[in-house]
N, C-alpha and C positions, 0 to 999 in steps of 0.2 A: 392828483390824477396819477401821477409815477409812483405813487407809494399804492395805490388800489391794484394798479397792474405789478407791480412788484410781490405784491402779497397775493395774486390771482397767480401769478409765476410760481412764486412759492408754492403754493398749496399745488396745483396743477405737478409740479414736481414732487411734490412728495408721496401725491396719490401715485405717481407711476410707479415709484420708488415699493410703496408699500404692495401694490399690486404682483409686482414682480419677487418681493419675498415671497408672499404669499403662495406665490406659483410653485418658488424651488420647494418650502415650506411641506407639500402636498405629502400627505403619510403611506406610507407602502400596506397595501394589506397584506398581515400575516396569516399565511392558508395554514386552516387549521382541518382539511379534510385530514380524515383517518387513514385512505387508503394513499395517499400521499404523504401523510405522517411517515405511516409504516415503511416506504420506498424510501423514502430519507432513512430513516434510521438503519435500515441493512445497507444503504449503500456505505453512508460512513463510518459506521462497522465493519464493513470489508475493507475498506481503505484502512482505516483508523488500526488493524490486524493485519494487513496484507503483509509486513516484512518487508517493507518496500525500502530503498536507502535513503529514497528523499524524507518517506513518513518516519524512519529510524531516528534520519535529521531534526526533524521537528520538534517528531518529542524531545531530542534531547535537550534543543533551542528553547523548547518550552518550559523545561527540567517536569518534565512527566515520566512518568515511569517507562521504560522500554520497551513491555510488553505488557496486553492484558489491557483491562480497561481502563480508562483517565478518569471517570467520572459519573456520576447520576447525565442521562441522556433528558432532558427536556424539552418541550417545545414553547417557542418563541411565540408570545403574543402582541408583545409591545410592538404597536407600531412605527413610535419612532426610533427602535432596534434595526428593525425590519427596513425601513427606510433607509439610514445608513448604511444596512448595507447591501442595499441594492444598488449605492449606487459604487462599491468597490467590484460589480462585473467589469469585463474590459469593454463594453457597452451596455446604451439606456436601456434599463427595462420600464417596458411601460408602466404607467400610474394606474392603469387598471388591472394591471396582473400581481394575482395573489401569489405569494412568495413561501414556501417553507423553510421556516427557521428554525434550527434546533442549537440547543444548548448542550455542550459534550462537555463535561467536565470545564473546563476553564475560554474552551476553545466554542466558536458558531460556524455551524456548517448549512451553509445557505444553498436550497437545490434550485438551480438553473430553471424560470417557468419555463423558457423554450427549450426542451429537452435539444432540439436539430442546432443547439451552440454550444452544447457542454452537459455535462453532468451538476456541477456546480464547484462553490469554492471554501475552503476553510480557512477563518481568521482568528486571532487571536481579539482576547478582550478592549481592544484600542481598534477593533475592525481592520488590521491591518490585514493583507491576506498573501497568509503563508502558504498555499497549495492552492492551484486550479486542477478540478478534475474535469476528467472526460476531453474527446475530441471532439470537433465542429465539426457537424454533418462539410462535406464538399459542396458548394455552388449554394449553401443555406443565408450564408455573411451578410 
């Protein structure tokens, strides 16, 4: 009898266990609309050109060329890209909100679905993230 409830324990555990991967598991959709492509792609263009000192920094951090472009601009479809790195915002984006991901040369620049928290953020190939653009609308948080 202790070995049937032992193994109903087990199993009962290990479904929560699996359940709860499962959950974190959930894939980001990458928005692959056009007129949100295009808005990505001139925003981190101007960034990516502005002559800014932090973006001066980066590239150099990145050993990317100083000025001019880094890259062929692509957009992101993999969703478990997209997933990853929704979750380097400095909060959750929901699982239902489609995400535009672009590929910049070596770097991904993810645009914020909720425009009223930011603009979005660029990371390097490990998702780590080297710049957050844009400011948070006030009283949006």
């Amino acid at each position: 009898m202790k070995a049937i409830r032992s193994r109903a324990t087990l199993f009962s555990c290990a479904a929560l266990v699996s359940l709860f991967a499962a959950r974190g598991a959930v894939a980001q959709n990458c928005s692959t609309a056009q007129a949100q492509v295009d808005s990505a792609k001139s925003e981190v263009s101007s960034v990516l050109n502005s002559g800014s000192a932090l973006v001066a920094e980066m590239r150099q951090e990145q050993k990317l060329p100083a000025t001019g472009d880094i890259g062929p601009v692509s957009v992101v479809r993999d969703r478990p890209v997209c997933s990853k790195i929704a979750t380097q915002f400095d909060h959750e984006v929901a699982p239902s909100a489609s995400l535009v991901v672009l590929r910049v040369g070596p770097l991904f620049y993810a645009r914020e679905p909720d425009q009223k928290r930011g603009t979005g953020i660029i990371t390097d190939s490990t998702y780590k993230v080297l710049l957050r653009l844009g400011v948070p609308v006030p009283g949006t948080n």
